[in-house]
SELUM-590674 format. One line per field, with one value per residue (C-alpha): residue in one letter; x, y, z. Coordinates in pm, 1 decimal, always signed. Layout:
mikol	c(A|...)
xx	c(X|...)
yy	c(Y|...)
zz	c(Z|...)
This chain:
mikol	c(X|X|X|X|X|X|X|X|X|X|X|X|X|X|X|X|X|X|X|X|X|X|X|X|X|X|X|X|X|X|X|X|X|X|X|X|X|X|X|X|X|X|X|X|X|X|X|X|X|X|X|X|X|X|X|X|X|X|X|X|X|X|X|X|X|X|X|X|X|X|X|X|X|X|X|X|X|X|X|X|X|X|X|X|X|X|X|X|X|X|X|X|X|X|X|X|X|X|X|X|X|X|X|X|X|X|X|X|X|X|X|X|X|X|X|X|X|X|X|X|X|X|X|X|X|X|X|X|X|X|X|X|X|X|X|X|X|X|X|X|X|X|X|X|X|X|X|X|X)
xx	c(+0.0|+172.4|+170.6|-153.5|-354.9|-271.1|-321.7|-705.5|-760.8|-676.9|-859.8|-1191.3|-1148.6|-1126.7|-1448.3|-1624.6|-1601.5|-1915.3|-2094.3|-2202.7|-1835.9|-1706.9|-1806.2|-1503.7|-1463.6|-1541.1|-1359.9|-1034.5|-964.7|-1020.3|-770.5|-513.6|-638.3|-516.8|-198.4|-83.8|-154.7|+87.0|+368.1|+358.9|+402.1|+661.4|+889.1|+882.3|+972.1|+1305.1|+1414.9|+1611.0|+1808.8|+2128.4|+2137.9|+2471.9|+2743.6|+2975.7|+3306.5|+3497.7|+3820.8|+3671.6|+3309.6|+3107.1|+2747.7|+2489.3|+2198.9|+1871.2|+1687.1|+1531.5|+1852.9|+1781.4|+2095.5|+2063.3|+2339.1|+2731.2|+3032.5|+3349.1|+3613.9|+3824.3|+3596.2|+3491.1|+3773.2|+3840.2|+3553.6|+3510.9|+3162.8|+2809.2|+2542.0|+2145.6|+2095.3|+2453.1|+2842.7|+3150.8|+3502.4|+3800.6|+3893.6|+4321.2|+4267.5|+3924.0|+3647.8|+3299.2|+2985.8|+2732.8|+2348.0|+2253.7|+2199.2|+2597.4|+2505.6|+2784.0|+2622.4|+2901.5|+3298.0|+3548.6|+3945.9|+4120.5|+4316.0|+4025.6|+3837.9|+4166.6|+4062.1|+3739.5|+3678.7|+3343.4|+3004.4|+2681.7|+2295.8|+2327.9|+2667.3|+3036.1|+3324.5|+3679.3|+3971.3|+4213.8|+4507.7|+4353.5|+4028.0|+3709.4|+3467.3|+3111.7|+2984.5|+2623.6|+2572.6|+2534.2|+2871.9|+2808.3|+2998.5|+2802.5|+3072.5|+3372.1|+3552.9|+3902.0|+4042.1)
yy	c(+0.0|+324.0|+693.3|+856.9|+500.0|+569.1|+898.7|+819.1|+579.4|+854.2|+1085.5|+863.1|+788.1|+1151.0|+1217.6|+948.9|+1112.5|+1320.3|+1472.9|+1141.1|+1028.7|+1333.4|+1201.4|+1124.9|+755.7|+681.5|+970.0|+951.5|+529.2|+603.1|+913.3|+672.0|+376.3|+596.6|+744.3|+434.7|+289.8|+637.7|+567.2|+163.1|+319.6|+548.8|+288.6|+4.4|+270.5|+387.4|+12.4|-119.8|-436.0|-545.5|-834.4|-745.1|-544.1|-477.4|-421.9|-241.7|-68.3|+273.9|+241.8|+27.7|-82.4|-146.4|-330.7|-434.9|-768.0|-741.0|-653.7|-268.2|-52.3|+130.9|+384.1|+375.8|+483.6|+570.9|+365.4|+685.8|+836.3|+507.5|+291.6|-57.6|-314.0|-506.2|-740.1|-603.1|-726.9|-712.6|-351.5|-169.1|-252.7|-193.4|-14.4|+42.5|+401.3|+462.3|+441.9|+445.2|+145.5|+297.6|+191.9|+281.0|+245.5|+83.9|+424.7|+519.0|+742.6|+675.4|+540.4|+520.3|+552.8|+329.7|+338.8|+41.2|+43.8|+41.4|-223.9|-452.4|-646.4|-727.9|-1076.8|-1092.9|-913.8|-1077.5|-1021.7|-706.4|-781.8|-740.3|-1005.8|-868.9|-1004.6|-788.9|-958.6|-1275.6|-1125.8|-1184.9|-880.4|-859.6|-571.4|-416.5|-242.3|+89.1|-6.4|-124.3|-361.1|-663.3|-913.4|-1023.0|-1311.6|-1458.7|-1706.9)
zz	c(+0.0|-120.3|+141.2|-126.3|-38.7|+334.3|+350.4|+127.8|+401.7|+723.2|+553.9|+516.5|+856.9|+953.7|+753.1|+925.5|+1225.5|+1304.1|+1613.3|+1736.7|+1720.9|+1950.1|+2240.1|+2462.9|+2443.0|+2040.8|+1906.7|+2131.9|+2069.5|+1694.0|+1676.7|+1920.5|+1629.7|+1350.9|+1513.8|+1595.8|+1264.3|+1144.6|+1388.9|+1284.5|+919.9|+970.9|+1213.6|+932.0|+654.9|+854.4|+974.6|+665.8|+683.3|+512.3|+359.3|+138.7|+116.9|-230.7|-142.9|-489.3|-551.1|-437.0|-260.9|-49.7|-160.7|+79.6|-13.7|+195.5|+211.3|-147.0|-334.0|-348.4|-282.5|+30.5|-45.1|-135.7|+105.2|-2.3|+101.8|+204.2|+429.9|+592.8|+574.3|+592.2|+638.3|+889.7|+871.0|+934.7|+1123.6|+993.8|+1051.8|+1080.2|+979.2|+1134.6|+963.0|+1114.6|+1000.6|+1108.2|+1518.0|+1558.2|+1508.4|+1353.6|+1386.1|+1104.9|+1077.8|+718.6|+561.3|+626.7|+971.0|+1232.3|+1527.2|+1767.3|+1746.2|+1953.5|+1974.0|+1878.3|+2205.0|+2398.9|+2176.5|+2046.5|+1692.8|+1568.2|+1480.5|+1427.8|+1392.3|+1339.6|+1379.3|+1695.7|+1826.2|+1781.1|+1891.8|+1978.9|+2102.6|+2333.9|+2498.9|+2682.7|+2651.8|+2456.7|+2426.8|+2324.9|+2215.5|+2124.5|+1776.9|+2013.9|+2093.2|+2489.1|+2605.4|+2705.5|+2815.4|+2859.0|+2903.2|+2916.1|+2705.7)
């Protein structure tokens, strides 16, 4: 269903409404109906997934679940590569590990020292090894554990 067939449908609903409808009950659980039907709308148009991403000489590809490409990324400004989860990747840029939503916004930054080397991301979380240590870490870039090896 495209946004004019949405917006057909909230306005019909809107136009339904009439005196009887205004009393407090009827009219406020179909406005709170038809805003949460908005926010559902606008939620699942922003959440984009990525199911691949094209590594070439100059630029990254990102592309989402149905093969559509998301956007492109310089491999100068990002750096190298170092996996991606479902919904954001991971480059190491000189010092500094970045973490990137699907559309190419950084979500968090991390030092290297602080982190030591990625050796894996998958699904929300990132693996890294430091020393004797293994390190989990959230896409928001938390750390969630830590263990020793």
């Amino acid at each position: 269903m495209n946004f004019s067939c949405q917006m057909a449908i909230f306005v019909g609903e809107i136009q339904e409404i009439n005196r009887k409808d205004f009393n407090r009950n009827g009219f406020m659980r179909k406005l709170f109906t038809i805003m949460l039907f908005m926010l559902a709308l606008a939620v699942q148009a922003q959440r984009q997934q990525i199911s691949y991403i094209e590594e070439t000489k100059n630029w990254y590809y990102v592309y989402d679940e149905t093969g559509k490409k998301i956007g492109g990324l310089s491999r100068s400004s990002i750096g190298e590569l170092k996996g991606w989860g479902t919904d954001f990747f991971v480059a190491k840029y000189y010092s500094y590990y970045r973490i990137y939503d699907a559309k190419g916004k950084v979500l968090k930054t991390m030092n290297v020292s602080d982190v030591g080397e990625i050796v894996g991301v998958s699904a929300g979380t990132i693996t890294s090894r430091k020393g004797s240590w293994i390190f989990t870490w959230n896409k928001e870039g938390k750390k969630i554990s830590s263990r020793t090896t």
